[in-house]
C-alpha positions as CSV (number, residue, x, y, z in Angstrom):
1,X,0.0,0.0,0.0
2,X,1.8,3.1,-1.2
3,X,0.0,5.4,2.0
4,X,2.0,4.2,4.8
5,X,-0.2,6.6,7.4
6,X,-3.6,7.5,7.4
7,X,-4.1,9.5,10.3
8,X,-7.3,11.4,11.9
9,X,-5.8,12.4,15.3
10,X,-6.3,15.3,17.8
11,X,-2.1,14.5,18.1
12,X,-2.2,15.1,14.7
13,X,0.5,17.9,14.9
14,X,2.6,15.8,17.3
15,X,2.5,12.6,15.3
16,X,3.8,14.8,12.3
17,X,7.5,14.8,13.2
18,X,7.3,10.9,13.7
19,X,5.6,10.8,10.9
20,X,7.8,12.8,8.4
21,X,10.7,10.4,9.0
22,X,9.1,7.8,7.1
23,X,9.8,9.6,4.3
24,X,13.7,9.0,4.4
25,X,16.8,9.8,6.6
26,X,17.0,13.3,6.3
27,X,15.5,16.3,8.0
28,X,14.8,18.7,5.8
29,X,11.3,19.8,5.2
30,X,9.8,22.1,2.3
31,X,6.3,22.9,3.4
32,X,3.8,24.3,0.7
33,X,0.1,25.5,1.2
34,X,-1.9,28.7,0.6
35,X,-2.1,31.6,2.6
36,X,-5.4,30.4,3.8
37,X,-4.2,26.7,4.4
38,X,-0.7,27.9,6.2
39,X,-3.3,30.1,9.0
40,X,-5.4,26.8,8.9
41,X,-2.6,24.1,9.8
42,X,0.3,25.3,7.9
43,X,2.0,27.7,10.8
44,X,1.1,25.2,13.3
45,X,3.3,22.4,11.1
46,X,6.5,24.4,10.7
47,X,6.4,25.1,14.2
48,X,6.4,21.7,15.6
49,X,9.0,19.9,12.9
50,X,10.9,23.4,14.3
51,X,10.6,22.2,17.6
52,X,11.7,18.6,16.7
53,X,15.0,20.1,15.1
54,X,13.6,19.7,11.2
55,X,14.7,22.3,8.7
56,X,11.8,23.6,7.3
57,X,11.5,25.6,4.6
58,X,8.5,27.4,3.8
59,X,6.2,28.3,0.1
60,X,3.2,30.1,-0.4
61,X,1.2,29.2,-3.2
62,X,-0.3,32.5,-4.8
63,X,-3.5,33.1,-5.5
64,X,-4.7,33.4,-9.1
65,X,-6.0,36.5,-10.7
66,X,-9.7,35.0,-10.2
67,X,-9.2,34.1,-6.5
68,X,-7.7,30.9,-5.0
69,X,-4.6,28.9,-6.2
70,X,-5.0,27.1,-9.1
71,X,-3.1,23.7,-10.4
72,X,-2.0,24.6,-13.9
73,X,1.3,24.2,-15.3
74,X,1.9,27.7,-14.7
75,X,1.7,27.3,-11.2
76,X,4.0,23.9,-11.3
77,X,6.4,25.4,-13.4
78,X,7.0,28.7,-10.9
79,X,7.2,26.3,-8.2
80,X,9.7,24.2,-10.1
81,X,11.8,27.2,-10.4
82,X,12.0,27.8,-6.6
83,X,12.1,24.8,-4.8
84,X,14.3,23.9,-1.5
85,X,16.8,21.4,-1.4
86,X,14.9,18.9,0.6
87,X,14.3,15.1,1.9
88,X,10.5,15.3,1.9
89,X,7.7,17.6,0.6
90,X,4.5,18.5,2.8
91,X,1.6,19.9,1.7
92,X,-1.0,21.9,3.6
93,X,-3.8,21.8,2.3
94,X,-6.6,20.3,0.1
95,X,-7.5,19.7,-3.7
96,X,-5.0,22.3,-5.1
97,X,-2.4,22.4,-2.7
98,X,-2.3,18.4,-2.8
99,X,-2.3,18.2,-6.2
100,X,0.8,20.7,-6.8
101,X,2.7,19.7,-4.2
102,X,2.2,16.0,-5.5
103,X,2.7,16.7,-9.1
104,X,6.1,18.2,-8.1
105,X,7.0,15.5,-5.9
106,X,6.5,13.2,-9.5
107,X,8.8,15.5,-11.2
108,X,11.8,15.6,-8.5
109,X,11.1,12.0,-7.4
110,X,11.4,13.6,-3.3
111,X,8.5,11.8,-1.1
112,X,5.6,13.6,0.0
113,X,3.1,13.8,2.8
114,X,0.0,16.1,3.2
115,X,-1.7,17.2,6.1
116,X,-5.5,17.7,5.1
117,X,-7.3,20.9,5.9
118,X,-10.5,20.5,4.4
119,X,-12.3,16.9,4.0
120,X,-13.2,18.7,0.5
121,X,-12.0,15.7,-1.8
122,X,-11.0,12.5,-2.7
123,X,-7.3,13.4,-3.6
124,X,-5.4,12.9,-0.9
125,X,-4.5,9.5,-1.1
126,X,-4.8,9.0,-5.1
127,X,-2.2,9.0,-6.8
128,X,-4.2,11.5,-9.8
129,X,-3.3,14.9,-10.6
130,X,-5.9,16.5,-12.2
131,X,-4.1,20.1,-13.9
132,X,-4.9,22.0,-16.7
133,X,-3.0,21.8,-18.9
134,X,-2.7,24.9,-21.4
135,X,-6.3,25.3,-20.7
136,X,-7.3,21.8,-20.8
137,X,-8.3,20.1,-17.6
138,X,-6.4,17.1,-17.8
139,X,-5.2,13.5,-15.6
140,X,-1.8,13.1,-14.5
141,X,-0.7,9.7,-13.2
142,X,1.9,10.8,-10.2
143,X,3.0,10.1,-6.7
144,X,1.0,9.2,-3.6
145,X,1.9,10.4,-0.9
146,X,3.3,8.5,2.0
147,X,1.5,9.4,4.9
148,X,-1.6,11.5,5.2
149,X,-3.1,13.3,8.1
150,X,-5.4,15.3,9.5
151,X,-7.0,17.2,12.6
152,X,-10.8,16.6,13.5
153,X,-10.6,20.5,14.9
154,X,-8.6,21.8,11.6
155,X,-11.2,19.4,9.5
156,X,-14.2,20.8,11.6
157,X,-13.3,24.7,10.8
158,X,-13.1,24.5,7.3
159,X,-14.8,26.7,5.8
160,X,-18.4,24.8,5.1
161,X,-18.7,25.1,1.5
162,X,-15.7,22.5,1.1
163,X,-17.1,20.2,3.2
164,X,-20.1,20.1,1.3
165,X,-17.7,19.9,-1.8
166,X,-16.4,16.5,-0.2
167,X,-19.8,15.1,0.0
168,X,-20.6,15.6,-3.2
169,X,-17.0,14.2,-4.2
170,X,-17.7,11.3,-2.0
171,X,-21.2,10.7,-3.5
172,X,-20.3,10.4,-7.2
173,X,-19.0,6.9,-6.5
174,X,-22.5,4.8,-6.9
175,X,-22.4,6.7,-10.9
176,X,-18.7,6.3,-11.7
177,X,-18.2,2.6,-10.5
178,X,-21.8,1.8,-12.7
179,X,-19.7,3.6,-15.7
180,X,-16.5,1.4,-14.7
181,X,-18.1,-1.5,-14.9
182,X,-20.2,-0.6,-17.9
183,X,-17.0,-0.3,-19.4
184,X,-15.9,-3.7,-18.0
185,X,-18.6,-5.1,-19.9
186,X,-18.5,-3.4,-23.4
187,X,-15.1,-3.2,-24.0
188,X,-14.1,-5.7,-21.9
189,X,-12.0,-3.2,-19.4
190,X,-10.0,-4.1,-16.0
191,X,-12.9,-3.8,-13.3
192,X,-12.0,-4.4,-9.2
193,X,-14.6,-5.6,-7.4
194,X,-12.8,-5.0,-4.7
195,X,-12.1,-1.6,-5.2
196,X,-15.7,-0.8,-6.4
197,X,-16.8,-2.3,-3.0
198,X,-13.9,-0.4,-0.7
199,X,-16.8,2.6,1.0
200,X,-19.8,0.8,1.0
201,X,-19.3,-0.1,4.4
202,X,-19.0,3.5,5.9
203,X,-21.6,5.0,3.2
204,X,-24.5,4.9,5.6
205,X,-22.6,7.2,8.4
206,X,-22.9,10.5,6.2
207,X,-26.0,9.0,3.7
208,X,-28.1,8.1,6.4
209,X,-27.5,11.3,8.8
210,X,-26.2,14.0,6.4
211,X,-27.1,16.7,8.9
212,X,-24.0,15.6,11.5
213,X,-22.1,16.8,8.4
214,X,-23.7,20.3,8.2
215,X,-23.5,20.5,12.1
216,X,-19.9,19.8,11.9
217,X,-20.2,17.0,13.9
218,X,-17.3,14.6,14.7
219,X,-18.5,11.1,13.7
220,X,-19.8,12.9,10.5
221,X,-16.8,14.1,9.4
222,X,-14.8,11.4,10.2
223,X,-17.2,9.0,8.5
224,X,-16.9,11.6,5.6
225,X,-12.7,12.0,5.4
226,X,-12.8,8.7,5.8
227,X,-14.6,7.9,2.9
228,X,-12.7,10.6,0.9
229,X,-9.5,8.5,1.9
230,X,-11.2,5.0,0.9
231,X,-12.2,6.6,-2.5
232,X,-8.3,7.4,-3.4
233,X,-7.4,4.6,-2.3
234,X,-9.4,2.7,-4.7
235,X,-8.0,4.8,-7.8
236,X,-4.6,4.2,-6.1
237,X,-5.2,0.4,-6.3
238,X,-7.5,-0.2,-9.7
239,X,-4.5,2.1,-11.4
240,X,-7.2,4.5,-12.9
241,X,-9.6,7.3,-12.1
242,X,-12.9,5.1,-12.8
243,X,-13.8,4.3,-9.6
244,X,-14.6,7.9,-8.4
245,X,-14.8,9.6,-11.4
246,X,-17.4,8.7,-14.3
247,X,-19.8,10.9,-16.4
248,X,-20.7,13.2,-13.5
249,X,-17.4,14.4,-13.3
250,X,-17.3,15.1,-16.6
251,X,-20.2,17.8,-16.4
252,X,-18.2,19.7,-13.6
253,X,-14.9,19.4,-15.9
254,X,-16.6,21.2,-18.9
255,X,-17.6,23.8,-16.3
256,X,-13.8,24.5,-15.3
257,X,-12.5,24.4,-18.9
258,X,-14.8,26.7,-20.6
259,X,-15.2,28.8,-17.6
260,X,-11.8,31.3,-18.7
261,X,-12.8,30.6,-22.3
262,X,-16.8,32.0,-21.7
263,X,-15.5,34.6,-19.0
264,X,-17.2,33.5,-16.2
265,X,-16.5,31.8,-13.1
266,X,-16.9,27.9,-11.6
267,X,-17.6,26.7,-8.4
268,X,-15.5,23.7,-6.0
269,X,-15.1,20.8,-7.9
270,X,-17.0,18.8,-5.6
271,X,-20.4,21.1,-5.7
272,X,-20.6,20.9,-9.6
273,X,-20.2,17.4,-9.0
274,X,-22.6,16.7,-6.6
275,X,-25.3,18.4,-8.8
276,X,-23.7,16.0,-11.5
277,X,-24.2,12.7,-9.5
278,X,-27.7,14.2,-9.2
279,X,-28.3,14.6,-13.3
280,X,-26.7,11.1,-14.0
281,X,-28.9,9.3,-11.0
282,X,-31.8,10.3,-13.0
283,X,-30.3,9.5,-16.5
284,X,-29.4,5.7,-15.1
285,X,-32.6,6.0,-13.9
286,X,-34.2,6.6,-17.4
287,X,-31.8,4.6,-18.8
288,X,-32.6,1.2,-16.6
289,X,-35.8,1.7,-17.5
290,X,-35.8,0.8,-21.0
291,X,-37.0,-2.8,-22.0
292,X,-35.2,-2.6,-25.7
293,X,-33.5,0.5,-27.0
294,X,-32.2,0.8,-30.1
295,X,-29.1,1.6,-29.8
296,X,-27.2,3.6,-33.1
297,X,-23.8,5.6,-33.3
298,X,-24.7,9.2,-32.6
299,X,-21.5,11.2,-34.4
300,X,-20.7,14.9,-34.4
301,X,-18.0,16.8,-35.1
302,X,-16.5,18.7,-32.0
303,X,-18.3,22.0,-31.1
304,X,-15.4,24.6,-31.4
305,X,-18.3,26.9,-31.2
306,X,-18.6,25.9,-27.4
307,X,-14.8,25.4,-26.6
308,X,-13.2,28.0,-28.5
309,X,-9.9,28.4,-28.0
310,X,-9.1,24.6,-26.4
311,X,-11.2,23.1,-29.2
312,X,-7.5,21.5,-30.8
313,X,-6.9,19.8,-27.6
314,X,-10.8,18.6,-26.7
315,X,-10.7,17.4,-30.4
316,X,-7.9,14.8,-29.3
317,X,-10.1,13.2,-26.7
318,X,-13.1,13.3,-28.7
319,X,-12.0,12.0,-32.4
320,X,-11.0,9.2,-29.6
321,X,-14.5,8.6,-28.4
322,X,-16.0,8.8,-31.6
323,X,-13.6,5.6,-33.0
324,X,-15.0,3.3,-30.1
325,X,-18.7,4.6,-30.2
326,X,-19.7,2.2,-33.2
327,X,-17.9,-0.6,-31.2
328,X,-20.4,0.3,-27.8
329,X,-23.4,-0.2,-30.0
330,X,-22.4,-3.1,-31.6
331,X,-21.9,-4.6,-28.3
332,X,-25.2,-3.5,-27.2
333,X,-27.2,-4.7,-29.3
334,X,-26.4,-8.2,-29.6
335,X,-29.1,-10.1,-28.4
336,X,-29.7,-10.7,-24.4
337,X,-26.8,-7.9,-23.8
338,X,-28.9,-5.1,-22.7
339,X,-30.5,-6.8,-20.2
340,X,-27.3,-8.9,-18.6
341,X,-26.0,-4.8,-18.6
342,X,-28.8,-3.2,-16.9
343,X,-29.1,-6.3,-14.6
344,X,-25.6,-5.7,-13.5
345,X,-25.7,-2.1,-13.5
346,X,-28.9,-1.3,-11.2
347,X,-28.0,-2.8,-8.2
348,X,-24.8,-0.2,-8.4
349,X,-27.1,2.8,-9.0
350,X,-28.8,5.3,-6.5
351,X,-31.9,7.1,-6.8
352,X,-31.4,11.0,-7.7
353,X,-33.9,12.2,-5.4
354,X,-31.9,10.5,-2.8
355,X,-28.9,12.4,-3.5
356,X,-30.2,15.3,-4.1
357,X,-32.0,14.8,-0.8
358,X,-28.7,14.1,0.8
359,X,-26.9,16.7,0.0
360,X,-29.5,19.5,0.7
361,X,-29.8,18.2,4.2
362,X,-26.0,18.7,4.8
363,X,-26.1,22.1,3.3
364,X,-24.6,20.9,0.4
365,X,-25.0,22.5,-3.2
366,X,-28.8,20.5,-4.4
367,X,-29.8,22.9,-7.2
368,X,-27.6,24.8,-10.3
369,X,-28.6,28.1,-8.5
370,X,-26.8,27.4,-5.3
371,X,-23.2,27.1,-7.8
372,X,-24.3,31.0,-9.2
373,X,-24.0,28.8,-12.2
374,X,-27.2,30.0,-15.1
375,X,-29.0,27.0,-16.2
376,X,-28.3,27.4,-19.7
377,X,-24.9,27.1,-19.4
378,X,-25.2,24.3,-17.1
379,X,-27.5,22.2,-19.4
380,X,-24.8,23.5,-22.6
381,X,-21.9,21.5,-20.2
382,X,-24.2,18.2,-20.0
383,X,-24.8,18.4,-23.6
384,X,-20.9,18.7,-24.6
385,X,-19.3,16.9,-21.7
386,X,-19.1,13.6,-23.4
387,X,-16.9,15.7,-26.1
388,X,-13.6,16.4,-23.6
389,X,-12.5,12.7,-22.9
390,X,-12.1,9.4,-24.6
391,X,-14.1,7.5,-21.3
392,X,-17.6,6.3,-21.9
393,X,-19.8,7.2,-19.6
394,X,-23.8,6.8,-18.6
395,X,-23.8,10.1,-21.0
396,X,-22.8,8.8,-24.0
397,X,-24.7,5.5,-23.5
398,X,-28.0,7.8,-23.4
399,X,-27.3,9.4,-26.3
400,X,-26.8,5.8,-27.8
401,X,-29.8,5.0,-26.8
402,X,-32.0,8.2,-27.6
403,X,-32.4,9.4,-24.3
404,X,-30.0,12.4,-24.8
405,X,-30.2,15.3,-25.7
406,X,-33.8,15.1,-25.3
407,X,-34.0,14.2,-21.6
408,X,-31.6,16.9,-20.7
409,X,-34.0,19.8,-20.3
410,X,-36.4,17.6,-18.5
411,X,-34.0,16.8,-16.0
412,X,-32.5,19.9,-15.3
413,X,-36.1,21.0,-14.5
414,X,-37.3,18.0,-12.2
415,X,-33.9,17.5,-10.2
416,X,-32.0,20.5,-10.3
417,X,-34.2,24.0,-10.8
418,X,-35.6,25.5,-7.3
């Protein structure tokens, strides 16, 4: 198991020291995070590993033009420029933080360990990046780290909307795994069992009683970070992204990559998601439904209209897709096939109104309003999402099957207006 140390501790800062040495021999610490993240956790880091006789060097991520830090290969490549001679890298901090401080441990091969600040995704113990990449939000395959950790009081203080981004993060996971194993089945892809299976167990502690999540309560959170952690740890161990990350993350990714292209901002990653999971719940939903669809190759050329100036690189992943649709419906519609699929695949599946019911009792982002996100553009990022990677999802096997675009609007409206 690459992650050594998964650790939820009120000794959390004490353990770090200890903890650190796992790394190697030496003593010498760069710590990143934000200036939010380094008030958070970061100050209290430096000064213990001080106290413990570490060299610690210190970097502040800076915020973008549009607010926070982003992870962008402008942003790697600055910190390339300036980085510490070290033994081990630690990262304060959450989704972007993590991600940098993990994408550079990948490029100068020095360990890494992060101490959380937010239980806002399920990064911390995958071994994904997920930059953009001149303008194209994009998967890098890079190091986990060796230990994580985390302190329910630091965890319990972040700021509420990236909790309820974790939650929504979290609850992607019935979706993607029904798209991984979809994929199992048609195209005859690697599919863990095991890893598909690896949160079930603690689902019901933030499901069942989402409101100890919006009170900030400790078994909630825990049950949530925790389940965050399990669902890295299965990318970690299947090797790829599909088992946390299907056609629902695809919605929110069209949102981040056309958002500097239409001039407008995006929400967490985990919010757009959630109100993702929600939109392809109800499309599995339609989809399962169906006694005997006929399935045809649905192809279009890529919409350079809608992704302007990253069109070249969306056209990569698309041309991609488009080569394996006709091989999906040929699959499909032998005979008996659709129904062994759906068979398989509903048992996976949740109800929409259950997420959606879910997440607007923890507080959580339930509607496209509560993203500031128009619902236009939202619906525009459901109808070109299956356009910006080669992964089939429940998205394209609707349009296969007639349901989309058509079912889009109706949707939108039951599941995801006021």
């Amino acid at each position: 198991m690459p992650v050594r140390r998964l650790i939820l501790d009120p000794g959390a800062f004490d353990l770090l020291p200890g903890v650190l040495a796992l790394g190697g021999p030496g003593r010498r610490a760069a710590l990143f995070a934000d200036s939010r993240t380094w008030a958070a956790a970061g100050s209290a880091c430096h000064d213990r590993l001080r106290a413990d006789g570490w060299a610690c060097a210190v970097r502040i991520i800076p915020d973008s033009p549009h607010g926070d830090p982003v992870c962008d290969d402008l942003t790697r490549d600055a910190l390339l420029s300036d980085i510490p001679e070290s033994d081990v890298f630690l990262a304060v901090g959450s989704g972007v933080v993590n991600d940098l401080v993990k994408w550079l441990s990948t490029d100068v091969r020095v360990p890494y360990a992060v101490f959380a600040t937010a239980a806002s995704m399920n990064g911390y113990t995958s071994g994904n990046v997920a930059p953009t990449l001149r303008g194209v939000k994009s998967l890098v395959y890079g190091t986990t780290p060796f230990a994580v950790l985390a302190h329910p009081d630091v965890l319990r203080d972040a700021p509420a909307a990236l909790t309820a981004s974790g939650l929504g993060d979290v609850l992607a996971k019935p979706v993607s795994v029904a798209d991984w194993r979809m994929n199992s089945i048609v195209f005859g892809e690697y599919f863990c069992p095991f890893c598909a299976r690896m949160i079930r167990e603690i689902e019901p502690g933030y499901m069942e009683r989402p409101e100890s999540i919006r009170a900030r309560e400790p078994a909630g959170l825990r049950a949530l970070f925790e389940a965050l952690a399990y669902s890295g740890l299965s990318m970690t161990l299947a090797g790829t992204s599909f088992p946390a990350s299907g056609g629902e993350h695809m919605i929110s990714h069209a949102l981040d990559m056309t958002a500097s292209e239409h001039g407008v901002p995006h929400d967490y990653h985990g919010r757009q998601v959630g109100l993702g999971t929600i939109f392809a719940c109800a499309l599995y939903e339609r989809m399962l439904r169906l006694e005997a669809p006929a399935f045809r190759a649905v192809l279009e050329p890529t919409d350079s209209a809608y992704w302007r100036g990253i069109s070249g690189h969306v056209e990569k992943e698309h041309a991609a897709k488009r080569a394996k649709v006709p091989a999906a419906v040929e699959r499909l519609s032998r005979p008996g096939a659709w129904d062994a699929l759906r068979a398989e695949l509903a048992p996976m599946t949740r109800r929409a109104a259950q997420i959606k019911d879910c997440l607007r009792r923890a507080g959580a982002a339930h509607r496209i309003s509560d993203i500031g996100c128009p619902k236009d553009r939202f619906l525009q990022a459901i109808l070109h999402a299956h356009q910006m990677r080669e992964r089939y999802t429940i998205i394209d096997l609707a349009r296969a099957a007639g349901v989309l675009p058509g079912a889009a609007g109706e949707i939108v409206e039951e599941f995801l207006t006021e």
